[in-house]
C-alpha positions as CSV (number, residue, x, y, z in Angstrom):
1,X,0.0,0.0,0.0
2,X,0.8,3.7,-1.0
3,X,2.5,6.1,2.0
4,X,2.2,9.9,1.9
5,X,5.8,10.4,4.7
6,X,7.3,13.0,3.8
7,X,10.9,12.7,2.6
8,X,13.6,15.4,3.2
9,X,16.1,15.5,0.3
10,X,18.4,17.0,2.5
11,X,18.4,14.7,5.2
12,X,18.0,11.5,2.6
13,X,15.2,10.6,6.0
14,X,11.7,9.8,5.8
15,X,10.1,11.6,9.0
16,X,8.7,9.0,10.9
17,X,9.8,7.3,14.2
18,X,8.6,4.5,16.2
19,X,9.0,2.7,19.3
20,X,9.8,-0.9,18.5
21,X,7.5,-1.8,15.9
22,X,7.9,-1.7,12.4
23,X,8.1,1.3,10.8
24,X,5.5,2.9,8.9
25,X,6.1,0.7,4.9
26,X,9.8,-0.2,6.7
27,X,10.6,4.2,6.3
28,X,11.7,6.0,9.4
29,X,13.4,5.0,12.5
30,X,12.7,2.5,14.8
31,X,14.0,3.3,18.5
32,X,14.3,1.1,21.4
33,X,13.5,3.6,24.2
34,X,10.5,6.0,24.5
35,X,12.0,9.3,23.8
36,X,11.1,12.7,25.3
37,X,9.4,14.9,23.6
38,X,12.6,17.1,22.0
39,X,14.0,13.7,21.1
40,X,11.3,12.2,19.3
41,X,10.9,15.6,17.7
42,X,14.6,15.2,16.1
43,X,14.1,10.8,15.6
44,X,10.9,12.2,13.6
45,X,12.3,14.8,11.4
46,X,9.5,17.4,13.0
47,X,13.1,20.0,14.1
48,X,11.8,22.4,11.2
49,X,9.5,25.9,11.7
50,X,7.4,27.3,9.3
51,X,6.9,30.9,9.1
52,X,3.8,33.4,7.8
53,X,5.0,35.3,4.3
54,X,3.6,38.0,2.2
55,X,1.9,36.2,-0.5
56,X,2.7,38.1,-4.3
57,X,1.1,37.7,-7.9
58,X,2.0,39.3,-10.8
59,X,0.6,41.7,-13.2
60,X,-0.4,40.9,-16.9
61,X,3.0,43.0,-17.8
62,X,4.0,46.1,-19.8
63,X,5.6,46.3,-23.0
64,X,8.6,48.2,-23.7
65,X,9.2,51.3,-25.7
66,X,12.1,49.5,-27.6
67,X,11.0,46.4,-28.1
68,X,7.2,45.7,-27.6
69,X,7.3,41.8,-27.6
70,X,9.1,41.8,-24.2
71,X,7.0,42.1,-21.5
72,X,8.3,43.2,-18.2
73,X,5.9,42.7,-15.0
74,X,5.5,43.8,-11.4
75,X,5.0,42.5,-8.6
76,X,1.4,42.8,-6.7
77,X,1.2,41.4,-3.2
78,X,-1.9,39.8,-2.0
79,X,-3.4,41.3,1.2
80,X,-4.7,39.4,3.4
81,X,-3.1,36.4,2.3
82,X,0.1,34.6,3.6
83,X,2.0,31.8,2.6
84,X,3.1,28.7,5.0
85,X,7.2,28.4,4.4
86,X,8.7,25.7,5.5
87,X,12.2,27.3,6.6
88,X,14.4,24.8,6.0
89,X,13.8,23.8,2.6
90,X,11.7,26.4,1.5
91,X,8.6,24.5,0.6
92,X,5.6,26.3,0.5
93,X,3.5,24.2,2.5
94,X,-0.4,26.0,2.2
95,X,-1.8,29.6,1.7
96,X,-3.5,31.0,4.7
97,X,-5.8,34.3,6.3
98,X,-4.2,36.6,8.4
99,X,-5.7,35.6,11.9
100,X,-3.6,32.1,11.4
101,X,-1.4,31.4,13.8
102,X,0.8,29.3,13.0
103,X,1.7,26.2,15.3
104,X,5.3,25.5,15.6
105,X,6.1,21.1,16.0
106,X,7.6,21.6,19.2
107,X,4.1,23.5,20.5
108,X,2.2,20.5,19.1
109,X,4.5,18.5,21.9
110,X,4.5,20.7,24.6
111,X,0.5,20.4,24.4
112,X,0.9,17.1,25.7
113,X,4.0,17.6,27.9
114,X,1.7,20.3,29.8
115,X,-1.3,17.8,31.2
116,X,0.5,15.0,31.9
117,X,4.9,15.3,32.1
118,X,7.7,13.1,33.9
119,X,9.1,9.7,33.4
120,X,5.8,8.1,34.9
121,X,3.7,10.6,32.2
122,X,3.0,9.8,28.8
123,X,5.1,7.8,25.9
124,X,5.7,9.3,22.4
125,X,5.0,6.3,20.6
126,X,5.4,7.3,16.9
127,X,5.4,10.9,15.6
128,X,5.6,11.4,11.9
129,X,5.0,14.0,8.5
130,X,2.9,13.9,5.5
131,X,3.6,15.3,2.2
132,X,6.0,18.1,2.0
133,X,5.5,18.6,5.8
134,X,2.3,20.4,6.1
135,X,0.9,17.6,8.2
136,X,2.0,16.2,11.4
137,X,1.0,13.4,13.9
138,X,1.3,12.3,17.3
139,X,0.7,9.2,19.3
140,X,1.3,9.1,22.9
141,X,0.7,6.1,25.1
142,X,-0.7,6.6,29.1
143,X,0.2,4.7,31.3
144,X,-2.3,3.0,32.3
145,X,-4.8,0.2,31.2
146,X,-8.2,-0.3,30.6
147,X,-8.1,-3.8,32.1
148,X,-11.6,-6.0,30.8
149,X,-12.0,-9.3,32.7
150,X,-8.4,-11.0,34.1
151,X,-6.2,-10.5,31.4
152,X,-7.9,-8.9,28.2
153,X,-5.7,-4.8,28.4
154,X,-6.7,-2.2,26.2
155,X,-4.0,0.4,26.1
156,X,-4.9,4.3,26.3
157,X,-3.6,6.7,23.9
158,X,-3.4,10.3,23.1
159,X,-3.2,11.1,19.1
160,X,-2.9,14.6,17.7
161,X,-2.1,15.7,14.3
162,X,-2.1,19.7,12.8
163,X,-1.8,21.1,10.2
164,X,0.4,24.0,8.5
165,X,-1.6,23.9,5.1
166,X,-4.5,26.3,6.4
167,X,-7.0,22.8,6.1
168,X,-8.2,21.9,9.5
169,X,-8.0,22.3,13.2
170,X,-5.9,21.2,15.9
171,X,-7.4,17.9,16.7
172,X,-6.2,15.8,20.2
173,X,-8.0,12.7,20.4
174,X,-8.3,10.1,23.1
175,X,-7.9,6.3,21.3
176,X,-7.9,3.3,23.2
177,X,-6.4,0.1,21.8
178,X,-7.1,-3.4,22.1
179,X,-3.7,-5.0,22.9
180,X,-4.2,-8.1,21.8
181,X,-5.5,-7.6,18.4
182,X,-4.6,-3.7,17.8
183,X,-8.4,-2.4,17.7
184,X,-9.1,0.8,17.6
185,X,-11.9,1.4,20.4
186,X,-13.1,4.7,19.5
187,X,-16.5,5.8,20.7
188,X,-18.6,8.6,21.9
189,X,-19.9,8.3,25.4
190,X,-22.9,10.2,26.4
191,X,-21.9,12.9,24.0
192,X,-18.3,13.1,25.1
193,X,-17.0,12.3,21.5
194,X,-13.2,12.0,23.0
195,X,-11.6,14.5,21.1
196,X,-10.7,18.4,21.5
197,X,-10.8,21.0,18.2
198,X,-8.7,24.2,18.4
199,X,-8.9,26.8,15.7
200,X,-5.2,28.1,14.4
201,X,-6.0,31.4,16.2
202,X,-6.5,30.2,19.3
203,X,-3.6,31.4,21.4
204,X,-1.0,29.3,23.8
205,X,-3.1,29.9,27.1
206,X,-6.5,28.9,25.0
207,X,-4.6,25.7,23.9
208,X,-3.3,24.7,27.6
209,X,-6.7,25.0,28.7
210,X,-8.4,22.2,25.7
211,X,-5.3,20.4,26.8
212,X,-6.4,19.9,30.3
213,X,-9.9,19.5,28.8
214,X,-8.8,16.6,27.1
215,X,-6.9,15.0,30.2
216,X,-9.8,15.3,31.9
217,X,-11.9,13.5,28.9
218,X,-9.4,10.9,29.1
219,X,-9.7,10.3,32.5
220,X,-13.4,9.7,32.3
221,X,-14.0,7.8,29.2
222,X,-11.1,5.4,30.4
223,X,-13.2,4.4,33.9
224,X,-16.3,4.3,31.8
225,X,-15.2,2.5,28.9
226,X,-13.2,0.1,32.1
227,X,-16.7,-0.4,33.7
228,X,-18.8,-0.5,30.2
229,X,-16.3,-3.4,28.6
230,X,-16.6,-5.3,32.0
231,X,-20.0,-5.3,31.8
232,X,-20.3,-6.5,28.2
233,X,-18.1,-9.1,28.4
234,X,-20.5,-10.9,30.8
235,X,-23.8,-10.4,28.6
236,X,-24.2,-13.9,26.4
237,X,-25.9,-12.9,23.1
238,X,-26.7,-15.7,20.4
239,X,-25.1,-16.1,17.2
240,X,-28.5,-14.9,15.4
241,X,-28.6,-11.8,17.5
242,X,-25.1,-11.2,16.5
243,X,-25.7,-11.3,13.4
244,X,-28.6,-9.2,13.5
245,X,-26.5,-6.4,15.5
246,X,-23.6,-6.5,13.2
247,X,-26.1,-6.5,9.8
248,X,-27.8,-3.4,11.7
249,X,-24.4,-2.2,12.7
250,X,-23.0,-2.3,9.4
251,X,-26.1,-1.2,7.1
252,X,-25.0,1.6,4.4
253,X,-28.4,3.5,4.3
254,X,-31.8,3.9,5.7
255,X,-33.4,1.6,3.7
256,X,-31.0,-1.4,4.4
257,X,-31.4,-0.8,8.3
258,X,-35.3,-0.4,7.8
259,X,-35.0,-4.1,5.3
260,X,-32.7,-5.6,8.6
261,X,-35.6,-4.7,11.2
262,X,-38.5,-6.0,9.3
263,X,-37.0,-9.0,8.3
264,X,-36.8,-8.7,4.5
265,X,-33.5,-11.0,3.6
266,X,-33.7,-11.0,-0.2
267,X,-33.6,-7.4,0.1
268,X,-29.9,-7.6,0.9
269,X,-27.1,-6.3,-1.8
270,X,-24.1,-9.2,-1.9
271,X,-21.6,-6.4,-1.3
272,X,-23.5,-6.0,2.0
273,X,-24.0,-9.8,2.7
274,X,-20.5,-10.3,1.7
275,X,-18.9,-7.4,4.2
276,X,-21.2,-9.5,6.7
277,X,-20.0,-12.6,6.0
278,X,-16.5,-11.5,6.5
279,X,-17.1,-9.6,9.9
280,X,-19.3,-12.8,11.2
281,X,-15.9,-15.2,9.8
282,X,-13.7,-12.8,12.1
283,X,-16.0,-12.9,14.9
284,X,-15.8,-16.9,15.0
285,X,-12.0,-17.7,13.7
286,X,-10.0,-15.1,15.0
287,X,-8.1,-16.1,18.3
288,X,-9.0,-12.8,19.9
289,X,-12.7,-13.6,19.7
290,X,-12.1,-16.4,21.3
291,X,-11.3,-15.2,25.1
292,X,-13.3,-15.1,27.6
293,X,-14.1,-11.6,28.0
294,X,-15.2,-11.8,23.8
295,X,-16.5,-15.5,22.9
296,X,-20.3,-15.7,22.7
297,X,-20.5,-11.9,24.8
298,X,-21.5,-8.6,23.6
299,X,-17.8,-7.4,24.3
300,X,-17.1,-9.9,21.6
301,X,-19.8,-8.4,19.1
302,X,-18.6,-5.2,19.6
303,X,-14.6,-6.3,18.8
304,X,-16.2,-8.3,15.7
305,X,-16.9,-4.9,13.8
306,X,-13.9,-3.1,14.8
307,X,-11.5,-6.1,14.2
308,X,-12.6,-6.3,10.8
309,X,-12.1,-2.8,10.2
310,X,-8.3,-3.2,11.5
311,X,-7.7,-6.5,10.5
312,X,-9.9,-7.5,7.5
313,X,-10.7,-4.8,5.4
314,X,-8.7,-3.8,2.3
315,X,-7.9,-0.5,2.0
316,X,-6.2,1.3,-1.0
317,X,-3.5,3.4,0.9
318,X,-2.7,3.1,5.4
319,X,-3.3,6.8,5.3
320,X,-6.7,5.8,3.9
321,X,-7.2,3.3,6.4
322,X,-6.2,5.4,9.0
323,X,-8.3,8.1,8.3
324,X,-11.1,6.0,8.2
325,X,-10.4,4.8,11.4
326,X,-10.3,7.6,13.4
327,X,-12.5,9.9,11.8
328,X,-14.4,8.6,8.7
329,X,-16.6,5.5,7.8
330,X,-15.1,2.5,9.5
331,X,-15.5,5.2,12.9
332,X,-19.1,5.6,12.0
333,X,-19.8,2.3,11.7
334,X,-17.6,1.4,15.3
335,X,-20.1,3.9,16.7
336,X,-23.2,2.4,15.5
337,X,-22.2,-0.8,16.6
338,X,-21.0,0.8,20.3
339,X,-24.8,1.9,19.9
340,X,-26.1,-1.1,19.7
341,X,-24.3,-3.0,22.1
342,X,-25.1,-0.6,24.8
343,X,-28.7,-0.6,24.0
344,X,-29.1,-4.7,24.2
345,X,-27.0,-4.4,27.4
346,X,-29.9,-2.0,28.8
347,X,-32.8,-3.8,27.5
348,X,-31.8,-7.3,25.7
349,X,-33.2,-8.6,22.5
350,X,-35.9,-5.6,22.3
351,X,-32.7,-3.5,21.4
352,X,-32.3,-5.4,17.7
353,X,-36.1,-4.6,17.1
């Protein structure tokens, strides 16, 4: 699959790190020890600035007296309008407004560093570029666990990723991961979607304060996802009310969900039955869904739809994959099966009526 790193000529370095595991298509660096936050800047290739420019056009030119072919033009600058330089190699990275405030790599870092610091704080997992630079990301593990059942851990992480293009906010999300199988656990509790937004003009003390926001989101969705997960794992549901929650789970419109509730089989696409299929086959062969905490439970049905997000589906590019992930269509659908779950927890089978 296709990678978007960026690649610095003059460093011959893609700029990507990570802790341990296998670098991002084998690019980057792989490290043994969790960095601080001005070394995995450096292992990352994220020790650049960008800087605010006048922005210029040109005009349509003037001839000359002598020799009227030759056109010789002038310079107009562009108010209101900036360009995003990357300083040190000159890349224009985005055009922007002037009320963007830029957000230097290093700030991007200390947003973290300021909720939650020292050796027992977070660990800078993997930190990386895209493109020519004009988009960075962050992963950050806490320390602690969400612990389902006796042995089943989901690890807690931060993720942030900004841009310098003039597209999109700050975002900082809370992600918990599924150790054993690497599933993505995102969901929205109560409203609390996980995740902070800050605008580019937002200024240093307006950022601290989302940061602590966010800590204090993470704080809660981790002992109610804890408690939630727990609870799940010890509600039995058959394998044709699995089926039933991962077909409503799953559905790609209105009509399909309405067709799933009424009962109307032959209604079905085979693209849908197929995507089905593949998430029921994951459900029943993969070793993960066969734990205590997930075989034959509700927890299970619930790691059935996001496993085969993470570990079946095909995607064209992991940028693609990851974006769908975290933000797009394979979140939506995560959330819809959250949804679910919690509702047959509450109130049994009436909840896949």
């Amino acid at each position: 699959m296709a990678h978007n790193l960026n690649y610095n000529r003059k460093t011959d370095k893609h700029s990507f790190f990570s802790v341990k595991e296998k670098a991002w298509h084998g690019l980057g660096r792989i490290i043994e020890n969790y960095p601080t936050s001005g070394e995995a800047i450096k292992h990352a290739g994220l020790d650049y600035t960008v800087e605010k420019r006048n922005l210029f056009t040109i005009d349509n030119g003037q001839p000359q007296a002598d020799e009227p072919n030759l056109l010789v033009h002038s310079e107009i600058e562009v108010p209101d309008y900036f360009a995003t330089i990357r300083t040190d190699t000159e890349q224009v990275l985005g055009v922007v407004g002037r009320d963007y405030e830029v957000v230097q790599n290093i700030d991007a870092f200390s947003f973290f560093d300021s909720i939650v610091g020292g050796k027992d704080g977070i660990l800078y997992e993997t930190a990386g570029a895209l493109g020519k630079g004009e988009r960075i990301f962050i992963t950050a593990k806490l320390p602690e666990f969400i612990k389902v059942g006796k042995s089943d851990l989901i690890e807690q992480y931060l993720f942030l990723t900004t841009s310098h293009d003039g597209f999109g906010s700050i975002t900082a999300s809370f992600t918990p991961i599924r150790v054993c199988c690497q599933n993505t656990l995102n969901a929205a509790l109560k409203s609390q979607t996980g995740a902070v937004k800050i605008r580019h003009t937002a200024n240093a003390h307006e950022r601290l304060k989302q940061a602590h926001k966010l800590l204090g989101i993470t704080n809660q969705l981790g002992a109610e996802m804890e408690q939630l997960f727990n609870h799940w794992s010890k509600v039995k549901i058959t394998d044709k009310q699995v089926k039933k929650l991962v077909q409503m789970a799953m559905a790609p419109n209105k009509e399909t969900l309405e067709n799933i509730i009424k009962g109307k089989k032959d209604e079905f696409s085979s693209v849908f039955n197929n995507v089905v299929d593949k998430v029921l086959e994951y459900s029943a062969s993969s070793p993960t869904q066969q734990m205590e905490t997930t075989k034959g439970t509700l927890f299970g049905t619930y790691n059935s739809v996001t496993g085969y997000f993470q570990n079946v589906k095909n995607y064209k590019t992991d940028e693609a994959k990851f974006n769908s992930i975290m933000s797009g269509g394979a979140l939506g659908r995560a959330q819809a099966a959250f949804d679910l779950c919690n509702d047959f927890a509450r109130i049994g089978v009436n909840a896949l009526n």
